[in-house]
TORVEX-936957 format. One record per residue (C-alpha): x, y negated, z negated; residue in three letters. Coordinates in steps of 0.001 Angstrom, whole numbers, plus 500000, padded with zeros to 6 digits. Layout:
<sites>
XYZALA;...
</sites>
This chain:
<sites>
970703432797444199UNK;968844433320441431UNK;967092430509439134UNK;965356431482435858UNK;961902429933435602UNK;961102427936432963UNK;964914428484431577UNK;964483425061429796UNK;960942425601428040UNK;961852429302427225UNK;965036428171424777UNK;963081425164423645UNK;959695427670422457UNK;962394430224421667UNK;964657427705419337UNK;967423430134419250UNK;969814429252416284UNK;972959430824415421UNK;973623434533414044UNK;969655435140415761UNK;968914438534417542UNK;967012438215420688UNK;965685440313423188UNK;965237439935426901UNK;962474442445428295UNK;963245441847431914UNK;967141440885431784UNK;967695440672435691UNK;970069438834436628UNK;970662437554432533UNK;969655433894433662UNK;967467433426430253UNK;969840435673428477UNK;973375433407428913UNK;970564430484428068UNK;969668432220424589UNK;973047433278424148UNK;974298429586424447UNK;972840428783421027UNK;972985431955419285UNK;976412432337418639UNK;978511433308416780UNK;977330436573416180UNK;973406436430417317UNK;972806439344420517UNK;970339439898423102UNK;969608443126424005UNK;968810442882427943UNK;966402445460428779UNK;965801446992432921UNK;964033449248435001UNK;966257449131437836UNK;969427450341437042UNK;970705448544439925UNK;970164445284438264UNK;971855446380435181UNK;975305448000436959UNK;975122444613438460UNK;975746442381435772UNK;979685441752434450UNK;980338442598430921UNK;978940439890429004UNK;979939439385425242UNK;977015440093422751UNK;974840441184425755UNK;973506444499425038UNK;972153446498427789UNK;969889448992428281UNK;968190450358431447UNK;964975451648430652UNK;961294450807430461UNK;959943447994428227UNK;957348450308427975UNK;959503452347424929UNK;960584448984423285UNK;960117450433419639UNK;962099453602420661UNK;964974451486422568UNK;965017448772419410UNK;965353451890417055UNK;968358453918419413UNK;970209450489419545UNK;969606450013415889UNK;968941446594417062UNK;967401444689413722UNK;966227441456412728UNK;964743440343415807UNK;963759436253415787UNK;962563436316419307UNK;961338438335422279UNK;960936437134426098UNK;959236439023429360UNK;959368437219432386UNK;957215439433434254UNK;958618437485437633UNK;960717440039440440UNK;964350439248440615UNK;965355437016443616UNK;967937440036444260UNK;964633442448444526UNK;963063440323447397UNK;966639439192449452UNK;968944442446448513UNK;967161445652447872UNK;965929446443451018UNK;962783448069449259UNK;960523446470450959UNK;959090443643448350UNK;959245441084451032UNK;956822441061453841UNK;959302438585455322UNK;961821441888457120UNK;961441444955458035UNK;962449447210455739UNK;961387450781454411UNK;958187450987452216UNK;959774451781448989UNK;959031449086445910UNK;960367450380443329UNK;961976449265440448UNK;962890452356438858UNK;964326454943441708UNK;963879457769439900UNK;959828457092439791UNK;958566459712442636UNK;956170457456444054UNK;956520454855446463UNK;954432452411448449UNK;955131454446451379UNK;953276457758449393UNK;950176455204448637UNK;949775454671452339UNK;950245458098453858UNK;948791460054451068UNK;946151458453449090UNK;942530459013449989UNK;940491455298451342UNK;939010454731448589UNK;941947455009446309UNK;943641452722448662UNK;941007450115448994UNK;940786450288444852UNK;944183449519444308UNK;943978446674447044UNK;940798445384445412UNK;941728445373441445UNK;945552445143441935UNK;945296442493444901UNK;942206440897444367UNK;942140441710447911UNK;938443440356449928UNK;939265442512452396UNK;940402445567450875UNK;937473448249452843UNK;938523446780456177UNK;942358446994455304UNK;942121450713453653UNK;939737451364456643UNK;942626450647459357UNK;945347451708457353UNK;944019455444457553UNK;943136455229461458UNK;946693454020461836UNK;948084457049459754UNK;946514459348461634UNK;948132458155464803UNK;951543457897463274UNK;953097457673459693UNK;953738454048457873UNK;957330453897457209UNK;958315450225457314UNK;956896446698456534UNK;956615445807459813UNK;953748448215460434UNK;951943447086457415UNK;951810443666458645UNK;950597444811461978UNK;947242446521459888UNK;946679443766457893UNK;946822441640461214UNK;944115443981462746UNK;942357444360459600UNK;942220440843458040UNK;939894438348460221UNK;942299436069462538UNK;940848432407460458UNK;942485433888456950UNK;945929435137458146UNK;946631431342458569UNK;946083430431454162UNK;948256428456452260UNK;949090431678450369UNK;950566434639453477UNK;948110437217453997UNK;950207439956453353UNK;950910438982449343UNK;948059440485447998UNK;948584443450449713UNK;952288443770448975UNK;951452442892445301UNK;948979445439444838UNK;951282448295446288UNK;954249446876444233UNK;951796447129440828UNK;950657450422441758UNK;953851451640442540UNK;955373450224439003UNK;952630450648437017UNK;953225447215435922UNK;949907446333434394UNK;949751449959431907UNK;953089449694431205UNK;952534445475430355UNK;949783446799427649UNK;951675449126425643UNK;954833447253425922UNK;953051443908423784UNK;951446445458420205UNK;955110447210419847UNK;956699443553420396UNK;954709442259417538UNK;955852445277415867UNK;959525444747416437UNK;959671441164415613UNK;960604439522412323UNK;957738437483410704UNK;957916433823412587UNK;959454435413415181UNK;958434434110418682UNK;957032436312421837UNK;957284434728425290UNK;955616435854428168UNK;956083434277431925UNK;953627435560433981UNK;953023435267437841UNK;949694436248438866UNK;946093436090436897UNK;946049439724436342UNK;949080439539434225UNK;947710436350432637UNK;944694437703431917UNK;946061440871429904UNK;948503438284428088UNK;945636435642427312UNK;943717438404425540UNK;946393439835423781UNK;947224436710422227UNK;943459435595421528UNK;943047439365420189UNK;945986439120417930UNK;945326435627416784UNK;941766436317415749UNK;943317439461413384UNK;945439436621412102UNK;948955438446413438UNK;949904435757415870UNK;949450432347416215UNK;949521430635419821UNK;951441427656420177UNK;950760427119423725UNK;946979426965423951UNK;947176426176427684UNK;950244428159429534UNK;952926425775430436UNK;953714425753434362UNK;956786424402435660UNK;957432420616436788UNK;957891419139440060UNK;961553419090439700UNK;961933422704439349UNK;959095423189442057UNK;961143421556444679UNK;964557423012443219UNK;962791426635442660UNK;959640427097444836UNK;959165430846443678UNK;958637428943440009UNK;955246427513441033UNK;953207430335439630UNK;955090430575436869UNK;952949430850433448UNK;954463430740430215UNK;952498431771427000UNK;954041431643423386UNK;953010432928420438UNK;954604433309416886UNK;954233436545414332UNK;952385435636411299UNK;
</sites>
């Protein structure tokens, strides 16, 4: 099942009222959406933006839920098609769907075997699979090193070419196998698995979820109304990083002004309910 993250501090930053146009950069599985929608009746939308089409078939017709499956990439172009105006807020929550890591069979999780595909979009040509066969070491190792911040990203590329060579890397299962050879025995047993920065670099690389992040946030600012609100959950420090700067950037040139000057995590309540939420970061800012 699938339990927005921060759903409770998102409408609070948000303060939806009614006849208020929002949109939802990552819809998913609409969990923040109803939540805006809640208070934004009775003629306030959200336009639900996705990659994966899959998650957007998905979804029942939902009454002043727009949606769109495309890349938040094109946000000015989709706001401008939908003729979408007077926006008073805008969320990402850069987080994967539950349905991504339990459904697809993509191979997000390192927890089954499944085929090396991780993609969002399943029209994009490349998949995680392509990285691994394909790319040259060094590529590989790059990726694992700036995408991952992978320690052992020479020794993994290293084996993951040797291993090619003998036969090609098709499924999950294999890839754990490398990094078991590859990664020295005393760190495969870390609070955090072994495999995630691995499977998290791949899954970035694959999406180009970090290029796509940058242009995506000066057209927000664009498309919102002045003292509209921008919302950001992130889930790892390289997404946090690109957010933090944005914001400081854009609050230095006096178009945005942070509200949260420290990212707001989730509690121990939803920790225990949600434990996916616990790297949750949530960073708000409002158009000046």
């Amino acid at each position: 099942m699938h339990i927005p993250v921060l759903q409770k501090e998102v409408v609070e930053y948000l303060g939806p009222k009614p006849n208020e146009n929002f949109i939802d950069c990552t819809v998913g599985e609409a969990g923040h959406s109803l939540a805006i929608l809640e208070h934004n009746g009775p003629k306030g939308k959200v336009l639900g933006i996705d990659r994966d089409k899959n998650q957007i078939l998905k979804l029942k017709k939902i009454e002043r839920l727009i949606l769109v499956n495309d890349n938040f990439s094109n946000l000015k172009e989709i706001v401008k098609k939908e003729k979408f105006n007077s926006v008073s807020g805008i969320l990402f929550d850069l987080g994967m769907a539950s349905s991504h890591l339990e459904e697809s069979g993509r191979g997000f999780s390192f927890l089954k075997k499944e085929p090396l595909d991780m993609r969002y979009d399943l029209e994009n040509p490349l998949t995680a699979e392509k990285i691994l066969n394909y790319w040259s070491e060094l590529d590989i190792e790059k990726i694992l090193e700036e995408f991952g911040e992978e320690k052992f990203s020479s020794q993994i590329a290293r084996e993951i070419i040797k291993q090619r060579k003998v036969r090609p890397i098709s499924n999950t299962v294999q890839l754990i196998d490398i990094l078991k050879t590859a990664i020295p025995y005393k760190y495969q047993h870390q609070r955090i698995h072994f495999a995630t920065r691995t499977f998290q670099a791949l899954r970035i690389a694959v999406n180009e979820e970090l290029n796509y992040l940058k242009q995506a946030l000066p057209q927000a600012i664009e498309v919102l109304n002045k003292e509209g609100k921008l919302a950001i959950i992130s889930f790892h420090s390289l997404e946090d990083r690109i957010v933090k700067n944005f914001f400081k950037e854009k609050s230095l040139t006096g178009e945005l002004k942070i509200l949260t000057k420290k990212p707001i995590g989730p509690g121990e309540q939803e920790i225990k309910i949600n434990p996916r939420s616990r790297s949750g970061k949530l960073r708000v800012a409002t158009k000046q």
